[in-house]
LOGUKE-874829 format. One record per residue: x, y, z of N, C-alpha, C in turn; residue in one letter. Coordinates in steps of 0.2 Angstrom, whole numbers, padded with zeros to 4 digits, always signed. Example, Ala and Ser with C-alpha at 12.3 -4.5 7.8 and 13.67 -1.06 7.14 Angstrom:
+0066-0028+0039+0062-0022+0039+0066-0016+0039A+0064-0011+0035+0068-0005+0036+0064+0000+0039S
! end
This chain:
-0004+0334-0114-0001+0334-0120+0003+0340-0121X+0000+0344-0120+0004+0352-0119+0012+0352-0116X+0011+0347-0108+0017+0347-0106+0023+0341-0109X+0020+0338-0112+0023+0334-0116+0026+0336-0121X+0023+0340-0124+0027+0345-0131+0033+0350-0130X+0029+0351-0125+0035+0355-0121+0043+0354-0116X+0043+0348-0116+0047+0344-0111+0052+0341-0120X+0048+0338-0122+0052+0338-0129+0054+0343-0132X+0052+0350-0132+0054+0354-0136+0060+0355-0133X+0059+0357-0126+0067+0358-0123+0072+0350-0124X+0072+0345-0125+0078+0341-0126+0079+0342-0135X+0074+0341-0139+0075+0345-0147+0081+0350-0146X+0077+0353-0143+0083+0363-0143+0089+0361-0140X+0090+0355-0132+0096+0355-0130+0103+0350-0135X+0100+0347-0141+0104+0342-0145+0104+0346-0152X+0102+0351-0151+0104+0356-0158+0110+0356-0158X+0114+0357-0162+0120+0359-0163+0122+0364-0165X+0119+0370-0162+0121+0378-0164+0127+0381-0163X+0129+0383-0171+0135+0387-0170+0136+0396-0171X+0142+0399-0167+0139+0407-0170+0136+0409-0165X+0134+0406-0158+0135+0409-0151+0138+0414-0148X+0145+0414-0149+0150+0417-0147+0150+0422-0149X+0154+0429-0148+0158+0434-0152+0161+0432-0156X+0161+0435-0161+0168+0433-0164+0174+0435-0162X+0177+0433-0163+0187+0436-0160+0186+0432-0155X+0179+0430-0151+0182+0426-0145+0186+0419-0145X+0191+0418-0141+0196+0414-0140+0196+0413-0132X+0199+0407-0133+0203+0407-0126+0210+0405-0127X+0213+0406-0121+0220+0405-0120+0222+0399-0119X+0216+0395-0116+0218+0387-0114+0220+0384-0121X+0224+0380-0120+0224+0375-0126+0219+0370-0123X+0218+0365-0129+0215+0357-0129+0215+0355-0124X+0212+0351-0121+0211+0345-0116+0211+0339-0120X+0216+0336-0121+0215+0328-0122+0217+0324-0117X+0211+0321-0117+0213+0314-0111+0214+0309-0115X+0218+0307-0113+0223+0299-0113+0215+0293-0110X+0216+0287-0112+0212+0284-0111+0215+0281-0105X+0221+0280-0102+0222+0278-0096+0223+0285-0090X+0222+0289-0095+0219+0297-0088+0215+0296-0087X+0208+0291-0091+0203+0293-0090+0200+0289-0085X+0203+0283-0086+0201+0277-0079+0200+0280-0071X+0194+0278-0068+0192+0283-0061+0188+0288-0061X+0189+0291-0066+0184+0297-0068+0177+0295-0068X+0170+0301-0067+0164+0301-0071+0165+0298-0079X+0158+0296-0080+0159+0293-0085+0156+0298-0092X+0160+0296-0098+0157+0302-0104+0153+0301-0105X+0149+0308-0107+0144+0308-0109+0144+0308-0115X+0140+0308-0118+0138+0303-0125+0133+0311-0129X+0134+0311-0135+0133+0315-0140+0126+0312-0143X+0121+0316-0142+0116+0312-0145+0115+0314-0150X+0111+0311-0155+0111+0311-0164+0106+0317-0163X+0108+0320-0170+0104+0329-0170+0096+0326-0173X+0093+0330-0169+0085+0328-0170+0082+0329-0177X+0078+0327-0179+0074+0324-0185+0071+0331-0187X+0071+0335-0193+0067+0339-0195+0062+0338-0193X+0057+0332-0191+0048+0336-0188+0051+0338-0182X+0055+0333-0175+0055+0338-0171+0056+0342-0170X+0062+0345-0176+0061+0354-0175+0058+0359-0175X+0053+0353-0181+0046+0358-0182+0043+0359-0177X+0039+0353-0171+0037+0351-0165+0040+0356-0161X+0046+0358-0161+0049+0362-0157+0047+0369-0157X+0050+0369-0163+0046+0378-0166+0039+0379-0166X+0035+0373-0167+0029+0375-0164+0024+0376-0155X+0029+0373-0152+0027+0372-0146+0032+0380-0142X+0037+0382-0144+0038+0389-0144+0033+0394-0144X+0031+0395-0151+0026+0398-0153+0021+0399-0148X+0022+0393-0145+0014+0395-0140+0016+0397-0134X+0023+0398-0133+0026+0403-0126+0025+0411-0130X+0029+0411-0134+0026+0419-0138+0019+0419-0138X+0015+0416-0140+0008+0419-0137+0006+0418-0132X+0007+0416-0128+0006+0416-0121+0007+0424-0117X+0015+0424-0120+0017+0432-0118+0014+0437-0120X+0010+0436-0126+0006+0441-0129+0000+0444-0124X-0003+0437-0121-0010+0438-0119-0008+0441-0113X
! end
């Protein structure tokens, strides 16, 4: 059950959509990437944007965290 929680906590955490990671000022010099739908034939296929997760399991998430912080404590 425990690893179960936890396997979930990390896919909740990987579909967050957190902003404010970066420094600020940070830039890059690159412009844009857009691909053309006919650049894109050949290629890997895209990857798909999954829907941001439901406030319980962020709860679920935050609380199965929780028990890495007390782990560390013991």
């Amino acid at each position: 059950m425990v690893s179960a929680r936890m396997e979930e906590a990390v896919r909740t955490l990987r579909t967050l959509r957190v902003s404010g990671l970066k420094p600020r000022g940070y830039v890059s010099s690159w412009p844009e990437m857009v691909i053309d739908l006919a650049d894109a034939s050949g290629q890997d296929e895209v990857k798909l944007r999954l829907d941001p997760p439901t406030p319980e399991a962020i709860t679920r998430m935050d609380e199965a965290l929780q028990w890495l912080c007390w782990l560390e404590c013991q």
